[in-house]
C-alpha positions, 0 to 999 in steps of 0.5 A: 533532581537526579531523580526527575532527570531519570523519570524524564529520560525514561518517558521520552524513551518510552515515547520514542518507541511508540513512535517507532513502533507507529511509524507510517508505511509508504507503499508504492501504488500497487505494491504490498509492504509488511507490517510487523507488531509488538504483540498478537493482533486480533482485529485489523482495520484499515480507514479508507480501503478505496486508498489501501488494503490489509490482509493479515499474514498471522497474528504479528504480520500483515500486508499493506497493499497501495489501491490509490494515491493517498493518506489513510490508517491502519489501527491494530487491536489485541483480543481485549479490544485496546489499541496495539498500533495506528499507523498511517499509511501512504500511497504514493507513485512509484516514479521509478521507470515510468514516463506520463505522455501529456496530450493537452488535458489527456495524459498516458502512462507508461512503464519502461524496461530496458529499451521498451516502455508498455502502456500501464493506466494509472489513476488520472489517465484519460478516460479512453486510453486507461479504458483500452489498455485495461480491456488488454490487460482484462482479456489477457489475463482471462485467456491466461487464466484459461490456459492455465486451468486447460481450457484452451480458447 
């Protein structure tokens, strides 16, 4: 009896860190989390990459980047092709420091610091306001960019 109390113990540990070791990672919408794994990984797929992205650090790190609201899974696989990890990954919003300005169906985003609040399009924003500030964002970011490479406009 001894003997199968012992043999059940340590199968519900040894369970039990499997699930830990394939806990799900919760990523903010456009934000990264870092992945750690047992052992080294030597493919890395991810289910739905419209819902997130994964880029390997190295052969035990890899980041997880929230593209779209949603559920997917990330399954990590050893040189000899057996699984290694198959973590669910969920994308959710951030909520911290955003407000959502509602005008009938239409609503805008917005992100908020201090005293100030900036329009910041997310997924389920008109049409005509998620447009407009993404051209902002877009054309912004280019003249950066050529400012930076010292192509001054």
């Amino acid at each position: 009896m001894q003997r199968t109390t012992v043999l059940l113990a340590s199968m519900l540990l040894a369970a039990g860190a499997a699930q830990a070791r394939d806990a799900s990672v919760a990523v903010p919408l456009d934000a990264v989390r870092m992945v750690a794994f047992d052992r080294p990984i030597a493919t890395l797929y991810i289910g739905n990459p419209v819902i997130a992205d994964v880029t390997m650090i190295d052969k035990r790190h890899a980041f997880v980047q929230g593209k779209a609201y949603g559920a997917t899974n990330i399954v990590a696989l050893d040189a000899s092709g057996d699984e290694i990890s198959n973590r669910q990954v969920i994308v959710f919003g951030s909520g911290s420091a955003v407000v959502t300005l509602q005008r009938g169906a239409a609503q805008t985003t917005y992100s908020c610091a201090a005293s100030r609040c900036e329009p910041s399009p997310q997924p389920g924003d008109g049409k005509d306001p998620f447009d407009e500030n993404m051209d902002q964002i877009q054309k912004h970011q280019s003249l950066v960019s050529k400012v930076a490479s010292g192509q001054q406009q």
